[in-house]
N, CA, C and O atoms as a GROMACS GRO file, in nm:
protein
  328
    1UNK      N    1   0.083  -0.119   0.000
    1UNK     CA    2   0.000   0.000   0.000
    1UNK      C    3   0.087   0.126   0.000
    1UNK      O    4   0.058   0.226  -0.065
    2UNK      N    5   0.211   0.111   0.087
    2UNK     CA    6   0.288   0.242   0.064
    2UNK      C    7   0.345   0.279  -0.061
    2UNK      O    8   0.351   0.391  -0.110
    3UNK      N    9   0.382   0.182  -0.101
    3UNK     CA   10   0.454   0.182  -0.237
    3UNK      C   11   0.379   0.270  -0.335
    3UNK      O   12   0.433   0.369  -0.385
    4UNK      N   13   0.217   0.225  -0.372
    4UNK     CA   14   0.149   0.284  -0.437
    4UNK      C   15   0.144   0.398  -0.406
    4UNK      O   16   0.118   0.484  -0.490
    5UNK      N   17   0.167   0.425  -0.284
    5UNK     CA   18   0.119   0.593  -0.263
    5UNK      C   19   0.211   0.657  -0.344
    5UNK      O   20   0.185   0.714  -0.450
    6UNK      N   21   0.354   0.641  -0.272
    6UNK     CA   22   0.446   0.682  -0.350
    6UNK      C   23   0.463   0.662  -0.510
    6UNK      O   24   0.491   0.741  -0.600
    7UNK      N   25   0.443   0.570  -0.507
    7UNK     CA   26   0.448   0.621  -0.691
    7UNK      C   27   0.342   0.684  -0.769
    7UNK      O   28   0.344   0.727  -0.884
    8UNK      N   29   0.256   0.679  -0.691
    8UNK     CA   30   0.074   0.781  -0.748
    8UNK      C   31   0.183   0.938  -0.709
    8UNK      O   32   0.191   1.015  -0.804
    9UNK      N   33   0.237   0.968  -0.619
    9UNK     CA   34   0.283   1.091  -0.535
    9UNK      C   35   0.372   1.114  -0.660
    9UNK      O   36   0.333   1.186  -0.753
   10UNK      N   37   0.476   1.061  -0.661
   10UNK     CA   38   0.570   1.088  -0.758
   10UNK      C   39   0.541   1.139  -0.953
   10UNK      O   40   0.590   1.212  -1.038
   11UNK      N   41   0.445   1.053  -0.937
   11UNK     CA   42   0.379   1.052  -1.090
   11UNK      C   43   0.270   1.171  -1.090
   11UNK      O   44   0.251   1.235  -1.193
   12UNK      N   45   0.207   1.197  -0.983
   12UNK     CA   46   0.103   1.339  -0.933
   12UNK      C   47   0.206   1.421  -0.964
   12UNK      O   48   0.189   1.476  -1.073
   13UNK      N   49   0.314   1.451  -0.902
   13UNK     CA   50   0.424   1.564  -0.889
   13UNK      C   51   0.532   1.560  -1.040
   13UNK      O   52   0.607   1.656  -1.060
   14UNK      N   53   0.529   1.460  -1.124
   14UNK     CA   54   0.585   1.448  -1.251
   14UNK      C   55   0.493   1.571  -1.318
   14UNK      O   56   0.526   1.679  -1.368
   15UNK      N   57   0.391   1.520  -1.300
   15UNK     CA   58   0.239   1.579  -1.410
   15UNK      C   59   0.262   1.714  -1.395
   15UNK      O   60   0.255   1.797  -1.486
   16UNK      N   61   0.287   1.733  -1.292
   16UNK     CA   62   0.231   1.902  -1.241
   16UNK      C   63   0.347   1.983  -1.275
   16UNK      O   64   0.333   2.096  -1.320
   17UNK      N   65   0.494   1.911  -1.249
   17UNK     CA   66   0.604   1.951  -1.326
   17UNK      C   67   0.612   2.010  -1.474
   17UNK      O   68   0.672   2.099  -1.535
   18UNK      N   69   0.530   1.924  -1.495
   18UNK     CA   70   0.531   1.905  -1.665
   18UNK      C   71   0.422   2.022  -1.696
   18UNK      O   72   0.439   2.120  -1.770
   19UNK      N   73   0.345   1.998  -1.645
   19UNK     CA   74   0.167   2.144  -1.668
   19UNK      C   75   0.253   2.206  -1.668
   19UNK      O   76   0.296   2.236  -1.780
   20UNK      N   77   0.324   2.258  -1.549
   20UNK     CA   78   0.347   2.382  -1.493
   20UNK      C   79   0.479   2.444  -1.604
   20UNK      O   80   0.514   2.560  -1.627
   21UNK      N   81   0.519   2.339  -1.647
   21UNK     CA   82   0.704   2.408  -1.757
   21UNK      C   83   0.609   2.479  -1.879
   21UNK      O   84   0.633   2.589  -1.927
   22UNK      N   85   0.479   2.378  -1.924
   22UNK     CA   86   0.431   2.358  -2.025
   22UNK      C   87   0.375   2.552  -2.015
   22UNK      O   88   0.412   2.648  -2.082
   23UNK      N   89   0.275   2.542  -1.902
   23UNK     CA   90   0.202   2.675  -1.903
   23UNK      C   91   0.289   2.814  -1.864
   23UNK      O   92   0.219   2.914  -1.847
   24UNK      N   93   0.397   2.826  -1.853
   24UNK     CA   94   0.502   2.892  -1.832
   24UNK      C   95   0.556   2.943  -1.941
   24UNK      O   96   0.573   3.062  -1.965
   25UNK      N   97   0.596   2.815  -2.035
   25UNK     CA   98   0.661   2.852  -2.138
   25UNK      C   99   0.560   2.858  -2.278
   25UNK      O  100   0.602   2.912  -2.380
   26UNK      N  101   0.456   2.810  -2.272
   26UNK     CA  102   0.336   2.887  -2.339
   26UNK      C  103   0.222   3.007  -2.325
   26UNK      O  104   0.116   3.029  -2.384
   27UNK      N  105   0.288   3.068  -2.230
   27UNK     CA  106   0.182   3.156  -2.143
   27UNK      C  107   0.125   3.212  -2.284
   27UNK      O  108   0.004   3.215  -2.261
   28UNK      N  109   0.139   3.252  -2.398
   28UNK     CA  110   0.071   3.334  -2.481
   28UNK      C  111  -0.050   3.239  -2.550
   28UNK      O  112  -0.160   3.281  -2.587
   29UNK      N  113  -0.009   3.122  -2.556
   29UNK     CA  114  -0.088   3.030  -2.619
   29UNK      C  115  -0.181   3.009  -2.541
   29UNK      O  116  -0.294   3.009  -2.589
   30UNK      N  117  -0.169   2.992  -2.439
   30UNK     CA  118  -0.297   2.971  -2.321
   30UNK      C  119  -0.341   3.078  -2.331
   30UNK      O  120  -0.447   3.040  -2.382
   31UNK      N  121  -0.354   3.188  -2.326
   31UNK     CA  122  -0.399   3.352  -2.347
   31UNK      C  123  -0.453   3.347  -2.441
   31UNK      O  124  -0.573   3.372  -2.424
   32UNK      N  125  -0.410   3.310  -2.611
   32UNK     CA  126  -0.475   3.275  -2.721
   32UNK      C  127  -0.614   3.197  -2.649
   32UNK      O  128  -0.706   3.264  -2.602
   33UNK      N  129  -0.613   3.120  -2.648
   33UNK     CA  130  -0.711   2.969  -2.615
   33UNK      C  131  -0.825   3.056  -2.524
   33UNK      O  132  -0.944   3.058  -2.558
   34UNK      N  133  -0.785   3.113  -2.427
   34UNK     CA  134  -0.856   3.115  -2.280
   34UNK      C  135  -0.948   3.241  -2.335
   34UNK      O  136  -1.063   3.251  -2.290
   35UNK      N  137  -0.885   3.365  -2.458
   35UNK     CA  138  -0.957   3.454  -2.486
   35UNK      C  139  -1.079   3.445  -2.558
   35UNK      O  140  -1.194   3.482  -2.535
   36UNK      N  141  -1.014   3.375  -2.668
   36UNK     CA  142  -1.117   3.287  -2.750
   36UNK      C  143  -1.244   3.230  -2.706
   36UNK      O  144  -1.359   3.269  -2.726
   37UNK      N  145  -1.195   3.125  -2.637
   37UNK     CA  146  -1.295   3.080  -2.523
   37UNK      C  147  -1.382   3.151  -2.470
   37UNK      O  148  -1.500   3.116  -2.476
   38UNK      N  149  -1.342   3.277  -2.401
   38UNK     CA  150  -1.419   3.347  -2.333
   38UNK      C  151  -1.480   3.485  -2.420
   38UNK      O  152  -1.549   3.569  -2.363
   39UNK      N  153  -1.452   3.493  -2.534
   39UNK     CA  154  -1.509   3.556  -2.666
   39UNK      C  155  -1.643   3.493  -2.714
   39UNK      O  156  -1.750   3.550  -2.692
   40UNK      N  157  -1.634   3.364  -2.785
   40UNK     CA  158  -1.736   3.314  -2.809
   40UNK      C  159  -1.836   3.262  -2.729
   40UNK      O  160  -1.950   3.241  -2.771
   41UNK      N  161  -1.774   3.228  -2.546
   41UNK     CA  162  -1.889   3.209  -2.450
   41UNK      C  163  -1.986   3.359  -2.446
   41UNK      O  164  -2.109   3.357  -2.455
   42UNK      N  165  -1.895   3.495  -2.432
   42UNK     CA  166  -2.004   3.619  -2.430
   42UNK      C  167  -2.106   3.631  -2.591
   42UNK      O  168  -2.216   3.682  -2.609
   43UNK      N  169  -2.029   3.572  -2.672
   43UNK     CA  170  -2.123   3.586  -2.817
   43UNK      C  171  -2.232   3.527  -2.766
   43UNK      O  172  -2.335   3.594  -2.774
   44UNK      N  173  -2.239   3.404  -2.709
   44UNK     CA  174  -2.350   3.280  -2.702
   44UNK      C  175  -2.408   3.340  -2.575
   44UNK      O  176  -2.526   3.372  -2.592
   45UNK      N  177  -2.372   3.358  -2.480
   45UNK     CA  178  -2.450   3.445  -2.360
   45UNK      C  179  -2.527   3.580  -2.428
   45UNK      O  180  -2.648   3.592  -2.410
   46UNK      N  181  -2.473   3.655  -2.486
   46UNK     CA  182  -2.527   3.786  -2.518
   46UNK      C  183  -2.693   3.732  -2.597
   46UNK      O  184  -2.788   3.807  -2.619
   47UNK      N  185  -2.687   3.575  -2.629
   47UNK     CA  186  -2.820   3.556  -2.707
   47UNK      C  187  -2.928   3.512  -2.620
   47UNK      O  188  -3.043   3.508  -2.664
   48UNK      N  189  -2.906   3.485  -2.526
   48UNK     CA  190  -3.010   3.430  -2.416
   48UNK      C  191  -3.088   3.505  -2.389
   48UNK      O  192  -3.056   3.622  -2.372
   49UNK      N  193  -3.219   3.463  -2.374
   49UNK     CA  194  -3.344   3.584  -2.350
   49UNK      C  195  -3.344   3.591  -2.153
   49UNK      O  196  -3.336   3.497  -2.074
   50UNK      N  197  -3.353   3.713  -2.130
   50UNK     CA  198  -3.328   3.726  -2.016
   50UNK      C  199  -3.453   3.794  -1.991
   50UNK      O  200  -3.470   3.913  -2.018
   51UNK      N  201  -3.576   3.686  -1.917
   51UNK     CA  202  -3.697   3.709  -1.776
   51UNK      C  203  -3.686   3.766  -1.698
   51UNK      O  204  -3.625   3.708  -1.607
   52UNK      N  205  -3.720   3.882  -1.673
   52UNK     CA  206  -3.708   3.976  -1.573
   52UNK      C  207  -3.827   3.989  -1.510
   52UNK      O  208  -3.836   4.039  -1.398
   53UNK      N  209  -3.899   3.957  -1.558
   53UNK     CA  210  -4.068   3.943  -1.494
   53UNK      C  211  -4.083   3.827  -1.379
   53UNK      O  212  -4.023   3.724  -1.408
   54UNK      N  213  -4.131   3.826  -1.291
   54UNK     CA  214  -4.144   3.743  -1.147
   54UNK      C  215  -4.226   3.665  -1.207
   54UNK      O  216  -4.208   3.544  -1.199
   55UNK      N  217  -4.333   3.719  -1.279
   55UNK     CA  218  -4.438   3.577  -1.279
   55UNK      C  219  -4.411   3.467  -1.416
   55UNK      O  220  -4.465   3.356  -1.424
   56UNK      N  221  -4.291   3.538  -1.543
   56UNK     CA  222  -4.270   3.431  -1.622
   56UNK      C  223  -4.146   3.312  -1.537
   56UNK      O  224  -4.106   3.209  -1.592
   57UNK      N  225  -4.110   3.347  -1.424
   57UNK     CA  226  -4.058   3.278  -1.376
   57UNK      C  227  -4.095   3.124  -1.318
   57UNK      O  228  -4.040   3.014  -1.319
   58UNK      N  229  -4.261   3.204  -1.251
   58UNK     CA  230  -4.311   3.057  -1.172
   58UNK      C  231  -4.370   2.969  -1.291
   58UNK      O  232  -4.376   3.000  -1.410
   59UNK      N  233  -4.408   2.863  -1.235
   59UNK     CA  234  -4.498   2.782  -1.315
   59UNK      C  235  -4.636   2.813  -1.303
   59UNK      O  236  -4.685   2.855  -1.198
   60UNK      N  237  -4.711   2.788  -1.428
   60UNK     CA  238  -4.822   2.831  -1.459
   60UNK      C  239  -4.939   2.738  -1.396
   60UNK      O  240  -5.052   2.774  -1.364
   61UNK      N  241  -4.876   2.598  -1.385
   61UNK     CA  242  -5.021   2.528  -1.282
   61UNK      C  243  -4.995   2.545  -1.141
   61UNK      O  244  -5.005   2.435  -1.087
   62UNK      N  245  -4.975   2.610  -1.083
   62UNK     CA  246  -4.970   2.657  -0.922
   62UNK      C  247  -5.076   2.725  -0.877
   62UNK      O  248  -5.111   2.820  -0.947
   63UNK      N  249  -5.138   2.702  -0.778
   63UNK     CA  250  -5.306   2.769  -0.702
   63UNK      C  251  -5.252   2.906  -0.720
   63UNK      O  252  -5.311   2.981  -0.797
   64UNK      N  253  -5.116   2.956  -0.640
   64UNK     CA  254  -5.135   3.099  -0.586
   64UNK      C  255  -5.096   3.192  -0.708
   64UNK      O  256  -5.103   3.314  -0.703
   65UNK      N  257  -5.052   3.118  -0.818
   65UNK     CA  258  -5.033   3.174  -0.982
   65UNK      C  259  -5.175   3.226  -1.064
   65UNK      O  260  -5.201   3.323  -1.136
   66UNK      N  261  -5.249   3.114  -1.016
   66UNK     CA  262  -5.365   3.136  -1.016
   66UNK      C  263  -5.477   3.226  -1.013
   66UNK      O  264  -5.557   3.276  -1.093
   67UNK      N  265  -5.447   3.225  -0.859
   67UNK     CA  266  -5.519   3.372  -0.776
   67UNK      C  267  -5.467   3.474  -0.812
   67UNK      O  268  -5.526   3.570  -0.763
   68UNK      N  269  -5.353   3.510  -0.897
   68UNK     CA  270  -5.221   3.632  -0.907
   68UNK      C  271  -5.333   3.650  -1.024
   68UNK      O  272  -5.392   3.758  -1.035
   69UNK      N  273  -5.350   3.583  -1.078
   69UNK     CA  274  -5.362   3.629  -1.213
   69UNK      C  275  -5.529   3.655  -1.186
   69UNK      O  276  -5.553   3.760  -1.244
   70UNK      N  277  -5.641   3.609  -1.128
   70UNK     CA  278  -5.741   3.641  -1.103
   70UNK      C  279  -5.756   3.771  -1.021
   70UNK      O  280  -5.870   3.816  -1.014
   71UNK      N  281  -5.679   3.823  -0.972
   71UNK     CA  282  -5.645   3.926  -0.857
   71UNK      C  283  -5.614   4.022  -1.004
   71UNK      O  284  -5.693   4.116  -1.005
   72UNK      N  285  -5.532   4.022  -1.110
   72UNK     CA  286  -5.454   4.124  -1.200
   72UNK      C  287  -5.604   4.160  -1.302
   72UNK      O  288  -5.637   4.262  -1.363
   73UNK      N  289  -5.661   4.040  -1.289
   73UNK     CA  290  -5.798   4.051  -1.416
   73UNK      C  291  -5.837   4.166  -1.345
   73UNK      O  292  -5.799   4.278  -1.378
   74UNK      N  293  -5.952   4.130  -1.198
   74UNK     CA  294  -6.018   4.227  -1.121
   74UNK      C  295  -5.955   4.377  -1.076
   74UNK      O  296  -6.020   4.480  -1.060
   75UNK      N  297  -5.815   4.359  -1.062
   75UNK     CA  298  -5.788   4.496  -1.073
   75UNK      C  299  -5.691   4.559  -1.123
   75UNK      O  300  -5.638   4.659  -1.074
   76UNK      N  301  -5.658   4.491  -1.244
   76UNK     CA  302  -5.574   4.559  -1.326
   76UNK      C  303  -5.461   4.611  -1.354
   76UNK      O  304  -5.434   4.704  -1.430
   77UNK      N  305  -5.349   4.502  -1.248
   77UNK     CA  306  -5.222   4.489  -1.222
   77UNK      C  307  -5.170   4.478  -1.110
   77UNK      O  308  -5.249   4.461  -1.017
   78UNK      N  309  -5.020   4.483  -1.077
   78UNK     CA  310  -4.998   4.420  -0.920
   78UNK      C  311  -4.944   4.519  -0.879
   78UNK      O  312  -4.902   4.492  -0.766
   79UNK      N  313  -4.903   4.681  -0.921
   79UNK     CA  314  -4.829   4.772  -0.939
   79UNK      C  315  -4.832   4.816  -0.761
   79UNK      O  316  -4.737   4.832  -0.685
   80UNK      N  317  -4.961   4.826  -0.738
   80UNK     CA  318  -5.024   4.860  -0.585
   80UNK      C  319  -4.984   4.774  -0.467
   80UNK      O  320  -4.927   4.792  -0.360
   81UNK      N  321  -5.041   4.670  -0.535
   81UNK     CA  322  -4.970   4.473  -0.461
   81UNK      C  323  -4.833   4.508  -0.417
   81UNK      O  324  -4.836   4.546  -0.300
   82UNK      N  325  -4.714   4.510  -0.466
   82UNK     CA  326  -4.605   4.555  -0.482
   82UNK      C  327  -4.540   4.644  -0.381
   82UNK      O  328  -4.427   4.688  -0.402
   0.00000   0.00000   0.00000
């Protein structure tokens, strides 16, 4: 059982050797990659429809969704409610 540790330990600490020379001596390339990345994630975020309304939030078969909306018929919004 010790043995394994040690060589999982040794081979953990090879790896990280190796990341670490790798991301050091590529720092621009990772910068390339990571910008990119985070370029086309804001393209694809910027398309998401964003609900700002409380009630498209809940679900529509709920009792007290219900009453919200029977309450908005009779008087004609929640502006007062609020």
């Amino acid at each position: 059982m010790r043995r394994t540790y040690i060589n999982t330990k040794e081979s953990l600490k090879k790896m990280l050797v190796r990341y670490n020379n790798f991301a050091f001596n590529n720092s621009y390339i990772i910068f390339i990659v990571v910008a990119i990345t985070i370029g086309i994630s804001a393209f694809y975020a910027s398309k998401l429809p964003v609900k700002t309304d409380f009630f498209e939030l809940l679900p529509e078969n709920y009792r007290s969704i219900g009453d919200l909306n029977r309450v908005i018929d009779s008087v004609g919004g929640v502006g007062n409610l609020i």
